[in-house]
N, C-alpha and C positions, 0 to 999 in steps of 0.2 A: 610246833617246830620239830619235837622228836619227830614226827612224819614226813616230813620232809628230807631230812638229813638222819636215816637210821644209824650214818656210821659212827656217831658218836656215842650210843649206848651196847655199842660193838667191843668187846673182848678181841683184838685181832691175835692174842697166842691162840685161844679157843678156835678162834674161826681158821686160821692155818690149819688146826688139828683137825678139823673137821673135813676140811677139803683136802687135806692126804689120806685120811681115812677114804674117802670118795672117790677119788682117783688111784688108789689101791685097789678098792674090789671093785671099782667100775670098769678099771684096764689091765689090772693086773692078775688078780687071781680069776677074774670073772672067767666064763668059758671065752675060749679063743673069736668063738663063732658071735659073741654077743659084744665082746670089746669092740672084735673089729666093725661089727655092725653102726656102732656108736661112733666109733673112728669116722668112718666115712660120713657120718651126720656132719661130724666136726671140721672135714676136711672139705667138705660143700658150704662152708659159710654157714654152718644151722648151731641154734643155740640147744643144747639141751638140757631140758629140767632136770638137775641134779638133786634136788629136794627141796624142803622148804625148812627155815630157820625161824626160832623164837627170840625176838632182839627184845631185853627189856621190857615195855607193854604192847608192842608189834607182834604180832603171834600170823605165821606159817606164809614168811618172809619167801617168795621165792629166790630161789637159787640157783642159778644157771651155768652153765659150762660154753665155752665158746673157745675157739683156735684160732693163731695169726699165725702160718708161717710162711708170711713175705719173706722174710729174710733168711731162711732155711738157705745152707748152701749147698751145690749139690743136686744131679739128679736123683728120681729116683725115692721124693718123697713117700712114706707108706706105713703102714702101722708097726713094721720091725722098727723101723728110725724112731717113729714116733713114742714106741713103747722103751725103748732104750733107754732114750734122752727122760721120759718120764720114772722108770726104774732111778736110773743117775741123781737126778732132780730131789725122788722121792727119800732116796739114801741121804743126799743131803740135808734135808728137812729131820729126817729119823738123827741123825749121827749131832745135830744143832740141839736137839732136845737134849738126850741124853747125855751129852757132855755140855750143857747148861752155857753153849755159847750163844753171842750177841746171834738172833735172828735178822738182822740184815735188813728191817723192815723199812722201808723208803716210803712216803708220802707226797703227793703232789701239792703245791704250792695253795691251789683253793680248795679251800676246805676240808682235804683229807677224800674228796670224790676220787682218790686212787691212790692202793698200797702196791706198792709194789717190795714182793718176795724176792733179797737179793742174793737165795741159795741158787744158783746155777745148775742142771741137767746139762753137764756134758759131755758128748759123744764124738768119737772121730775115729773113721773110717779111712784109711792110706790118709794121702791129705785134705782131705775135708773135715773140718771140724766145727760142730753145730752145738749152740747154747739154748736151753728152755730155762724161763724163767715164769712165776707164777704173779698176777695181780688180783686184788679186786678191784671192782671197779662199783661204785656207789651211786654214780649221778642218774642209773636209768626209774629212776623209784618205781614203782616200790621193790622191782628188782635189784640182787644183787649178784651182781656177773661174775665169776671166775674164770679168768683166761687166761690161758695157757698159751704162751706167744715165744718164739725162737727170734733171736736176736742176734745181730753182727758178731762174731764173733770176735773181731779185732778190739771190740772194748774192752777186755777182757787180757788180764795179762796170765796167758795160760802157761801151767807147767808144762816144761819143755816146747815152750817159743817164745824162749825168754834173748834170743839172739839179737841185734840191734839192725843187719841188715835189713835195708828193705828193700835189696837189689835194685838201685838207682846209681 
């Protein structure tokens, strides 16, 4: 049964910390020349091997990275936006540890096949303003997916558009 469902012998404060580690030197300090490489994997619909995980008695777990940004607003998507909103994201993650707040952690209704991380990455540019949020996602066994997906922003009651018009 643990083979089937690894996400229950899953530590998920560890496993965030892992995948901001990841996503730190993978995009951020890496070379420019090697992030944006990987970018553009992510930004063509490709998964990519971000390493492999030891769950429990599961040993060298893959670990994937993958991108959704249908709902990016805005032209003009590209690895500055991208790297921004994941800088933003990543601050939030850092700043939730350290000052020992709730991690925002969201689960889906079956069985836990998806976390979702509700520290927000966000960026805005004149008015356009774009949300990254982080999940895992557990159901592809033996893989475990980490995606990074940009979201509606109007869920979201953001500082400074907190005004009640909605010009109607």
């Amino acid at each position: 049964m643990t083979n089937e469902h690894p996400e229950n012998d899953i530590n998920i404060v560890q496993l965030l910390k892992v995948a901001a580690n990841i996503l730190q030197t993978g995009f951020i300090t890496a070379p420019r020349v090697r992030a944006k490489r990987e970018f553009k994997k992510l930004k063509q619909g490709k998964s990519i091997q971000a390493g492999t995980l030891n769950i429990g008695q599961l040993k060298d777990v893959p670990f994937k990275l993958q991108l959704d940004y249908s709902e990016y607003n805005g032209p003009g998507f590209g690895f500055d936006s991208f790297s921004a909103a994941l800088i933003s994201m990543l601050h939030e993650i850092e700043t939730a540890f350290k000052q020992e707040k709730d991690l925002n952690m969201l689960t889906s209704e079956n069985q836990s096949e998806l976390v979702l991380a509700a520290l927000p990455g966000i960026v805005q540019w004149e008015e356009q303003i774009n949300v990254m949020l982080m999940s895992f996602c557990f159901s592809q066994v033996p893989d475990i997916i980490l995606k990074l997906m940009f979201v509606e922003p109007s869920q979201f009651n953001l500082a400074g558009n907190d005004n009640d018009d909605d010009n109607t």
